[in-house]
C-alpha positions in Angstrom: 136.0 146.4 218.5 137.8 143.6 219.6 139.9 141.5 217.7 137.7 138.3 218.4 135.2 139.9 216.4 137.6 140.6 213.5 137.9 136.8 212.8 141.8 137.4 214.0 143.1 135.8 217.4 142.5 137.3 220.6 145.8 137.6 221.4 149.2 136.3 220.1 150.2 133.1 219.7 152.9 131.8 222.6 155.0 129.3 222.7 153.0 126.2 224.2 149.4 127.7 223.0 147.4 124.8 221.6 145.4 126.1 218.2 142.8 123.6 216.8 141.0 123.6 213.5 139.7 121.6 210.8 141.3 119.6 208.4 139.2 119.2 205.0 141.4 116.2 203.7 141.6 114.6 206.5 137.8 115.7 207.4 138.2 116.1 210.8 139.8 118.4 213.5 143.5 118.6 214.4 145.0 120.2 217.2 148.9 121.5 217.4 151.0 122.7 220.1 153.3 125.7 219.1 156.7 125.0 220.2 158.6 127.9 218.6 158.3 131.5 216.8 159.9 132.9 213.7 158.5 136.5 213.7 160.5 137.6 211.4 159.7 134.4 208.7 156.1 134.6 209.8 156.2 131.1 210.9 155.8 128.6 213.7 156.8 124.9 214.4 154.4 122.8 215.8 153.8 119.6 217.5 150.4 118.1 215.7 147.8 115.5 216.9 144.8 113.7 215.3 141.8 112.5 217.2 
């Protein structure tokens, strides 16, 4: 099974992947750019944009 099918990513996130989703309070999609990894925190930074 792959892990698309699992609800998880399809891969790993990377530096400089783009992830998009939706925002309930804003109610509509935002988009953010990862721009660095903290494995061990379990956390990213990212650049964010609305449209």
């Amino acid at each position: 099974m792959s892990d698309a099918t699992t609800g998880g990513p399809p891969r790993l996130l990377s530096v400089g992947d783009i992830v998009v989703g939706p925002n309930e309070l804003l109610g509509e999609w935002v988009a953010a750019q990862i721009t660095s990894i903290d494995a061990d925190w379990k956390k990213v930074a990212v650049l964010r944009s609305r449209h």
